[in-house]
N, C-alpha and C positions, 0 to 999 in steps of 0.2 A: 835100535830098529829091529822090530822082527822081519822074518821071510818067509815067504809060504810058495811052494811047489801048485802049481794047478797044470794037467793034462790034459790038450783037446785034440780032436782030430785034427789032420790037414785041413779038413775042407774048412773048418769054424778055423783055424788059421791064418786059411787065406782070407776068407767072408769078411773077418774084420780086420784086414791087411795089416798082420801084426808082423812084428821083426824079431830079429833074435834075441834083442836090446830089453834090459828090466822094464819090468812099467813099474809106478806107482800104483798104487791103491786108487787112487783118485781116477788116474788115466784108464783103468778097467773098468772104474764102473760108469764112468763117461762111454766108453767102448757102449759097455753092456747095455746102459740108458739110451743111447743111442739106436742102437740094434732093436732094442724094445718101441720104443717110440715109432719107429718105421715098420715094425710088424701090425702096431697098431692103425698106422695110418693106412697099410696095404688091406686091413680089415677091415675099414672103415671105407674105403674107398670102395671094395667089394661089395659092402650094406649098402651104397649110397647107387651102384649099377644094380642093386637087385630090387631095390623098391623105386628106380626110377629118377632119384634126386638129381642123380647126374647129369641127367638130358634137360634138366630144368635151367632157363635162363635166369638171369638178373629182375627182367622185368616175368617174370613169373612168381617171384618171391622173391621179398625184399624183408630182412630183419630191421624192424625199429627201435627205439631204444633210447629210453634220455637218461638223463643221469642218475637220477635217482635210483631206476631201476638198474642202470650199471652197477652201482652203488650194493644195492640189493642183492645183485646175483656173486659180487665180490665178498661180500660180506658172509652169506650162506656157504658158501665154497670154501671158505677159512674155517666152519667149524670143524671142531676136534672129533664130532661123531663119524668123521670121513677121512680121519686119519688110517683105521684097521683095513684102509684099500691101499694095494701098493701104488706108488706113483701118484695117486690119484691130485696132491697138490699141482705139484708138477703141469699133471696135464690139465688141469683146471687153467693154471696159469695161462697155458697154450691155449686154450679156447677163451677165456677171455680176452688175448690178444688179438685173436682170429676174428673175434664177433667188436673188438676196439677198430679193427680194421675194415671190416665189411659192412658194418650195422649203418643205418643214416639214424642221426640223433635228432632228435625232438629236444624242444624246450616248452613242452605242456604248462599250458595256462589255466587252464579251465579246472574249474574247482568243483570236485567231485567227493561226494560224502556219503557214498549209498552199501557198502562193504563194513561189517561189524568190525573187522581189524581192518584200522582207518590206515596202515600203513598199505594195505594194499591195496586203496583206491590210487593208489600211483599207476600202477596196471594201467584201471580205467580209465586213467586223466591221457595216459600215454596212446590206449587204442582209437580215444575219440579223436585228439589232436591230432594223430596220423593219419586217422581214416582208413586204422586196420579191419582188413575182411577180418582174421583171425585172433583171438589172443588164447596161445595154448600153456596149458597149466594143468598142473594134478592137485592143486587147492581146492578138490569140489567141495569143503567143508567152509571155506567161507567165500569163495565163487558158489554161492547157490543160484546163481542166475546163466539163463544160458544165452541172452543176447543183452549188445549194448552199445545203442546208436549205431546197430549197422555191425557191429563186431559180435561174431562168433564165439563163445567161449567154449572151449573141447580141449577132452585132453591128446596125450599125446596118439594115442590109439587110434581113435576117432578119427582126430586129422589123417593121420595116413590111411587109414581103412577107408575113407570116407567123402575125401575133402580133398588130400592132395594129388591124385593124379587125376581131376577132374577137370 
């Protein structure tokens, strides 16, 4: 087994309530991952009081979501093009947990065929059966349509410039 010497100040000493005791390798970057995850949460929390999400209720906005489209967003979040982000599986994982927890799930019926890639009339089967105001996405290449039975299609921009503190 190797060893390696690392020097931090007090203060990152005390922050991550370390001892005098070895750590492993493992338990530092459990430390570190940890510390990081919570930076980014207190940054996200910041984003979320400064464009307003945070004063939002439950019934103000409500995530829908049936399986398919779970299914979907699990699936695109595994590729290896998003591997060169650090953490980024990780915290993918953590929002997919987050939106398994909060989301209400649909089991869309309705059979819809009007999207050239027919995998993503799942989308639209899922905003009719909901009776989403919105369905937001940066697919405008094969979302070329910008309403459907009542749902909005916009992207992410949009909605918040536009839509969400309305």
């Amino acid at each position: 087994m190797k060893n390696i010497n690392i020097s931090i100040s007090e203060i990152e000493f005390n922050k991550f309530r370390l001892k005098s005791t070895p750590l492993s390798f493992s338990e530092l970057l459990d430390l570190v991952s940890r510390e990081l995850t919570r930076q980014k949460l207190s940054e996200s929390l910041r984003l979320s009081e400064e464009s307003g999400l945070s004063s939002m209720t439950a019934s103000d906005s409500r995530i829908r979501v049936s399986h398919a489209v779970y299914q979907e967003y699990s699936s695109v979040l595994q590729r290896p093009k998003f591997a060169r982000f650090p953490d980024f599986f990780s915290n993918a994982q953590l929002i997919l947990s987050e939106l398994e927890r909060i989301a209400i799930f649909y089991n869309p019926r309705a059979r819809v065929d009007l999207l050239k890639d027919l995998d993503d009339n799942r989308f639209l089967k899922l905003a009719k059966s909901s009776k989403a105001h919105f369905l937001i996405t940066g697919n405008h290449r094969d979302f070329d349509i910008t309403e459907f039975h009542g749902t909005q299609i916009v992207n992410m921009r949009d909605y918040f410039q536009n839509h969400m503190l309305r």
